[in-house]
C-alpha positions as a LaTeX table, in Angstrom:
\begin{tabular}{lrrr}
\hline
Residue & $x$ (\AA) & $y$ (\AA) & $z$ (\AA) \\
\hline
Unk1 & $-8.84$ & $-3.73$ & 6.92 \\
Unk2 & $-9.74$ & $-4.61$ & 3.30 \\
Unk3 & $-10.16$ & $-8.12$ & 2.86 \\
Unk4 & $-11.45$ & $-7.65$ & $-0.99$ \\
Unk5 & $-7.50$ & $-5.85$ & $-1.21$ \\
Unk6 & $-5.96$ & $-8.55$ & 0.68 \\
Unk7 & $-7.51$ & $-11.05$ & $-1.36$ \\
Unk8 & $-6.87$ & $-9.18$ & $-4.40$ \\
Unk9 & $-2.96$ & $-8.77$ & $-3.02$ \\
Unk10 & $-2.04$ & $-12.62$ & $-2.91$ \\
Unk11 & $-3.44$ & $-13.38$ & $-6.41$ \\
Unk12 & $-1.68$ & $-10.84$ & $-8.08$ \\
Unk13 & 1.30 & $-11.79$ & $-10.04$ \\
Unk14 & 2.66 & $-8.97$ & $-10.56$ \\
Unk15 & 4.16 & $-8.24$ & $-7.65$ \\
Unk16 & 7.65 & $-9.17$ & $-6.48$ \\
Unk17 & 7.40 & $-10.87$ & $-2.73$ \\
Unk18 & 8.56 & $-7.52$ & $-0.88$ \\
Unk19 & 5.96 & $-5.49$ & $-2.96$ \\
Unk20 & 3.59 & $-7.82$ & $-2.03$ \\
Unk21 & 4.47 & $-7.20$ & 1.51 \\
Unk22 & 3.77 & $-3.54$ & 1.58 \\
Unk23 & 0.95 & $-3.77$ & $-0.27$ \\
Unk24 & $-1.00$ & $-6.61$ & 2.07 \\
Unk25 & 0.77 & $-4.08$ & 5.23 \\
Unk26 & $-1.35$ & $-0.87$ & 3.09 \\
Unk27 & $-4.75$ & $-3.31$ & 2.60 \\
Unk28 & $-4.34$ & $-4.21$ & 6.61 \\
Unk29 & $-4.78$ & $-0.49$ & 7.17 \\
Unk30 & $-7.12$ & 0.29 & 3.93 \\
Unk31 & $-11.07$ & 1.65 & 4.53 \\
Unk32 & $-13.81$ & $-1.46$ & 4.56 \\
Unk33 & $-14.89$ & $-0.35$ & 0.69 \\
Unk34 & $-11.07$ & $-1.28$ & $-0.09$ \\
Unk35 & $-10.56$ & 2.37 & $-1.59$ \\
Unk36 & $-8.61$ & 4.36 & 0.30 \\
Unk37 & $-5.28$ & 3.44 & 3.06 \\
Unk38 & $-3.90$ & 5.58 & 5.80 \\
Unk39 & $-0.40$ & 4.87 & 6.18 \\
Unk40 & 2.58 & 6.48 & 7.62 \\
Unk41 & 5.75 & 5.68 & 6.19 \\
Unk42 & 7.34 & 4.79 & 9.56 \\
Unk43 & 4.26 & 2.96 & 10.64 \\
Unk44 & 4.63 & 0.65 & 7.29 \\
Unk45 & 8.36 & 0.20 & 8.17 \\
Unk46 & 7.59 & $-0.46$ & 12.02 \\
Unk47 & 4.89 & $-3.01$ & 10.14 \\
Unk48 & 6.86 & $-5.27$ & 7.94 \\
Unk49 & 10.52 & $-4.83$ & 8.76 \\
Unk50 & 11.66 & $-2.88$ & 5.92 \\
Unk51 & 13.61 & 0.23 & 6.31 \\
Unk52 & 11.92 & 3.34 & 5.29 \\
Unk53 & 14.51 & 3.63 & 2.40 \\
Unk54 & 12.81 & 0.28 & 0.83 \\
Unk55 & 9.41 & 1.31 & 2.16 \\
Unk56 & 9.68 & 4.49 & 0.24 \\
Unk57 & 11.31 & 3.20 & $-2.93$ \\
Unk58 & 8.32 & 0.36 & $-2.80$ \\
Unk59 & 5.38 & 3.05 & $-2.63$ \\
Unk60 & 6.93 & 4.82 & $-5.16$ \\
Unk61 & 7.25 & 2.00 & $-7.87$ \\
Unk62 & 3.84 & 0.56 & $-6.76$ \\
Unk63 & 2.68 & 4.18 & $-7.77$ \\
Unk64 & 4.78 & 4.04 & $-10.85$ \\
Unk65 & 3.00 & 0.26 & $-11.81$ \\
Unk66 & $-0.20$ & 2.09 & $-11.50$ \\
Unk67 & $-0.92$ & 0.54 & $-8.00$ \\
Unk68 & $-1.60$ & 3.38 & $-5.84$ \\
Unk69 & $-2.11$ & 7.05 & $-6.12$ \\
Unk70 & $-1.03$ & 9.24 & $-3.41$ \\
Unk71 & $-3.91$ & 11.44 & $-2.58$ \\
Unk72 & $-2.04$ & 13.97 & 0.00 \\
Unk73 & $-0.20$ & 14.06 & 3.07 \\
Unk74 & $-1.72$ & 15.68 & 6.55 \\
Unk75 & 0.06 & 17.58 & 9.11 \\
Unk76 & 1.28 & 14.33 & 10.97 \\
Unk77 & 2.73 & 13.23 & 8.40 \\
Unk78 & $-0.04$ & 10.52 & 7.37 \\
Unk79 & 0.05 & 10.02 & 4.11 \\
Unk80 & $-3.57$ & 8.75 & 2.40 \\
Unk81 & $-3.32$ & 6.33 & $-0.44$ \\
Unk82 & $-5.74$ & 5.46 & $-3.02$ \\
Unk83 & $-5.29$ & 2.00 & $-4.16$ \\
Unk84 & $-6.05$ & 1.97 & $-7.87$ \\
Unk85 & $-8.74$ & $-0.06$ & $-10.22$ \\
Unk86 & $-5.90$ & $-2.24$ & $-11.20$ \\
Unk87 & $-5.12$ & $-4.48$ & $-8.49$ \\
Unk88 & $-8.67$ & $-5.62$ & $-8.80$ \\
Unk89 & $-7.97$ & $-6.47$ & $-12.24$ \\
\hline
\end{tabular}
């Protein structure tokens, strides 16, 4: 868990309330140094609620916003994200 992301998370104005959701679900599972998160798309949905539709379609716009980078995907279908520069910002 990344406090410095969760932090970083609830003062951003940027991000609509369900984007805001994934993104404080993707700090809870995020390294100490706030760099990198380990998430499974199911495990996000299981998380907040969403369906893995919306979980999918949020990653991918938070990507798009310059938010996260997707750094690759392991056998088990864990995907690693690298939360960007810009939510610090």
């Amino acid at each position: 868990m990344s406090i410095e992301l969760m932090t970083a998370t609830w003062e951003n104005k940027d991000f609509n309330p369900i984007e805001k959701y994934v993104m404080l679900a993707l700090a809870d599972s995020a390294n100490h140094e706030g760099i990198s998160s380990y998430s499974w798309h199911q495990r996000l949905s299981d998380k907040t609620g969403l369906t893995l539709l919306t979980v999918n379609d949020i990653i991918y716009g938070l990507m798009q916003k310059g938010y996260l980078s997707d750094v690759y995907e392991n056998e088990d279908g864990n995907r690693e994200y690298r939360i960007t520069d810009r939510l610090r910002q």
